[in-house]
C-alpha positions as a Markdown table, in Angstrom:
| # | Residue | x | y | z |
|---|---|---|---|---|
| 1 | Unk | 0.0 | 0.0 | 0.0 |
| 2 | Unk | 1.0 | 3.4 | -1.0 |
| 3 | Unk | 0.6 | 5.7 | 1.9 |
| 4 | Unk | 1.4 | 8.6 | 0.1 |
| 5 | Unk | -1.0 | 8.4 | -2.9 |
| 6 | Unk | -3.7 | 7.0 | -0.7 |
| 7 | Unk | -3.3 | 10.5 | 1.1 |
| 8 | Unk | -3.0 | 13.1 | -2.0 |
| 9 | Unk | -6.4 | 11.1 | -3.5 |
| 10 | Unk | -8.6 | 12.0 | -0.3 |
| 11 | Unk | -6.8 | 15.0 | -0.5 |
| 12 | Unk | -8.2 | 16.2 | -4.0 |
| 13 | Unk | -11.6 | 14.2 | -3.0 |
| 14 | Unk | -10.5 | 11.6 | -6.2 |
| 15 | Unk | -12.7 | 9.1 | -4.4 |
| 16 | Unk | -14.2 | 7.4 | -7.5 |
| 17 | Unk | -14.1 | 4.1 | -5.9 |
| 18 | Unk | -16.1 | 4.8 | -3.1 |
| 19 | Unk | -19.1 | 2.3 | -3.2 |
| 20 | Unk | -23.2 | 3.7 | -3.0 |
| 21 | Unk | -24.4 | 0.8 | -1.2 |
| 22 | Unk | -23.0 | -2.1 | 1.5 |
| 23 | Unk | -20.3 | -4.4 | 0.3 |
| 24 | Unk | -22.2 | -7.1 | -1.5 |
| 25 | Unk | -19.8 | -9.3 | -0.1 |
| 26 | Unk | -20.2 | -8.3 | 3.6 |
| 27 | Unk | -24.0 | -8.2 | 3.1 |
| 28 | Unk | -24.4 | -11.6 | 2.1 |
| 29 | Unk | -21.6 | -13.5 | 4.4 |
| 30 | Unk | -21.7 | -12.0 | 7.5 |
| 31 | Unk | -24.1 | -14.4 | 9.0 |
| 32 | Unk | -21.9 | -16.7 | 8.3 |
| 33 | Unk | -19.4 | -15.1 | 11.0 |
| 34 | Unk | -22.4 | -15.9 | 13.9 |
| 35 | Unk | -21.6 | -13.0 | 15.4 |
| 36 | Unk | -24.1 | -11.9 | 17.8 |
| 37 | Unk | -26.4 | -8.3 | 17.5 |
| 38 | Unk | -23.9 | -5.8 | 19.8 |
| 39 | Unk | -20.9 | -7.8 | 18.3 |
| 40 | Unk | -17.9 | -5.9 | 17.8 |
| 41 | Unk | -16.4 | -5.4 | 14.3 |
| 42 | Unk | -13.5 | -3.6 | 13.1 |
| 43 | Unk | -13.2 | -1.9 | 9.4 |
| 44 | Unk | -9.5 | -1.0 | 8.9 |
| 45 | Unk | -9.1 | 1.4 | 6.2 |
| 46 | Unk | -12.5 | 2.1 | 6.4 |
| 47 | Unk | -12.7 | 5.6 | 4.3 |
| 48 | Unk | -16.3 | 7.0 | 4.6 |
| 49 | Unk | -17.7 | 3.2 | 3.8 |
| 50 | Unk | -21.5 | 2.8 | 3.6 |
| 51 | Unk | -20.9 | -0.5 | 5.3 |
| 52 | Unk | -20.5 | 1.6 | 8.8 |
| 53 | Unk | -24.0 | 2.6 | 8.6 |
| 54 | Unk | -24.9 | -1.3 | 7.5 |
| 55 | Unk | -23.7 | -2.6 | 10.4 |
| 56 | Unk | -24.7 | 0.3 | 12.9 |
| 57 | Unk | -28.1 | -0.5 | 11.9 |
| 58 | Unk | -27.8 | -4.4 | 12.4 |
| 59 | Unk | -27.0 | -3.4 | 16.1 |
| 60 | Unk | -23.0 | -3.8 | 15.8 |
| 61 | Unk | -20.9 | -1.7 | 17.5 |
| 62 | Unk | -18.3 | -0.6 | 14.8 |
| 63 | Unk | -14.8 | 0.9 | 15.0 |
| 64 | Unk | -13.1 | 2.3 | 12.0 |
| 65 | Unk | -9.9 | 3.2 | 11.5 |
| 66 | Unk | -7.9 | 5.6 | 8.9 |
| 67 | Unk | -5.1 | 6.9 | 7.7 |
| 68 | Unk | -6.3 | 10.6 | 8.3 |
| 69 | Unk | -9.0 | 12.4 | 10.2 |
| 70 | Unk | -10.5 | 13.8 | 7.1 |
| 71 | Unk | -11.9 | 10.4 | 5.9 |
| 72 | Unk | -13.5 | 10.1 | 9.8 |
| 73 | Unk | -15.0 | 13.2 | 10.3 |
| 74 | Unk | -16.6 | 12.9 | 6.1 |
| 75 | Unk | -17.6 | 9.7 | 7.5 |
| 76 | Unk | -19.2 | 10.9 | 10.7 |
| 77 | Unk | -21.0 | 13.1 | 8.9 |
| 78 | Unk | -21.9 | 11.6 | 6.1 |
| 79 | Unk | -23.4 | 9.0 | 8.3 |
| 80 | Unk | -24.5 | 11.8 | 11.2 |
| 81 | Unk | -22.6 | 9.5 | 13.6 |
């Protein structure tokens, strides 16, 4: 992973691949992780993912983590979390 370029893209908001739904892979798998509703999950790298607001609202208690604070707080409140 390229620190650097991963920084000047958020920088210039070049965020193309962000997703407009859930990850259709984490939708239709997690239940196979039995994890129970107040489960804790962890989304390294997480960017301003819908997939925080997925979980949230399956009653998971989420922690992201990110290379900068920018990414967070767009994700806070793109999410109003």
């Amino acid at each position: 992973m390229n620190i650097g370029f991963w920084k000047q893209t958020w920088g210039k908001n070049k965020i193309g691949f962000h997703e407009s739904k859930p990850d259709p892979l984490l939708t239709a798998y997690l239940k196979e992780l039995n994890l129970v509703e107040g489960s804790r999950v962890f989304l390294p790298l997480c960017g301003k993912t819908l997939d925080i607001a997925w979980l949230l609202s399956k009653g998971y208690r989420v922690t992201g983590a990110e290379l900068r604070n920018l990414r967070l707080n767009s994700c806070s409140y793109y999410h109003f979390i």
